[in-house]
N, C-alpha and C positions, 0 to 999 in steps of 0.2 A: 664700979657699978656697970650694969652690962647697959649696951642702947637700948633694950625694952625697957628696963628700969628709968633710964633716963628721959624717954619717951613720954613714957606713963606719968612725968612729976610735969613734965612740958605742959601735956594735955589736961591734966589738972589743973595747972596754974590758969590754961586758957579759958577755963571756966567761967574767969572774972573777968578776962579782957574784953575790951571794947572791939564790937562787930566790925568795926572799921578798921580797926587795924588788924584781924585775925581772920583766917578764913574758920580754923576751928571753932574760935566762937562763935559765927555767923552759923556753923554748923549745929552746934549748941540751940542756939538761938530758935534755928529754922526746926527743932526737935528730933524725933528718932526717926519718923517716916522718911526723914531728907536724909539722913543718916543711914537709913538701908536702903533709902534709893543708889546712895553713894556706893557703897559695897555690892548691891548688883550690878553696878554699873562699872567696878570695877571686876569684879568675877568675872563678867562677860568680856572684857578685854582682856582677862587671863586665861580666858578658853580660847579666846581666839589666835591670840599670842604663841599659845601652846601648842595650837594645831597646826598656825604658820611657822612654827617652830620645826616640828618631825616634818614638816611637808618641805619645806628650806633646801636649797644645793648647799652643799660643803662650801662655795664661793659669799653663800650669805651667813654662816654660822655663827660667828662671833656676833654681830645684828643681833639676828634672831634671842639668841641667847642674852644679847644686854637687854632686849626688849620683853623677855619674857621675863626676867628680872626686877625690872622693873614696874612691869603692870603688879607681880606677885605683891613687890613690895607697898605699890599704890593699894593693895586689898589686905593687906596688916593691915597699913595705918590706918586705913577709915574701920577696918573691925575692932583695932584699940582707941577710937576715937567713941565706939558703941557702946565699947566697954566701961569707958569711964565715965559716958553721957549713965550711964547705969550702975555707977558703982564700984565699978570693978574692974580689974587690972589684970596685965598679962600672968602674973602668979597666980593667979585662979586657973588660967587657962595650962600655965606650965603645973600645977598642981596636978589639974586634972587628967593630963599627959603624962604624966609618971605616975599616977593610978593604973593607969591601962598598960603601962608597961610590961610586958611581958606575959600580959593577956594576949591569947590568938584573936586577932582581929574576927573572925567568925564570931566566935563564945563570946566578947566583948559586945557585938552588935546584938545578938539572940539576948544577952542580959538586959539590953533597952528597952527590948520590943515587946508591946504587952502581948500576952497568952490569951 
């Protein structure tokens, strides 16, 4: 079973757990608004992350890079924490990514966007 998989039965389970012991179901709890506050809040630490990343001396690299790794991975989990406040699981999203595979990302987007 890969970690998304694993993730995804976690965060399901936490659906029942008590507020008090889970920060996910407090998550749960507090609804989606709290829950996309959480993912902008981590995007924005992954923009930033990112930029202090390319802008970094060779003396800070290894840093930079566990830290932008980390914010990234901090903006999964609260998106699969969204996904599953909603039903849904990282296989929708990997489903949807080998849809587009080998779509040119142009044509891909122009197929969205209404005419």
């Amino acid at each position: 079973m890969s970690i998304l998989s694993e993730l995804a039965d976690v965060l399901e389970e936490r659906k029942s757990a008590s507020t008090d012991d889970s920060y996910v179901a407090s998550l749960y709890a507090s609804g989606l608004s709290k829950i996309l506050e959480k993912i902008g809040e981590e995007a924005t630490e992954t923009i930033i992350a990112a930029k202090d990343l390319e802008a970094g001396g060779t003396d800070q690299q290894a840093q930079l890079e566990e830290e932008f790794v980390k914010e990234v991975a901090d903006l999964w989990f609260h998106s699969m924490v969204a996904l599953t406040h909603l039903n849904l699981g990282p296989n929708d999203v990997l489903n949807e990514l080998g849809r587009r595979f080998g779509i040119g990302g142009l044509d891909e987007k122009a197929a969205r966007t209404p005419k």
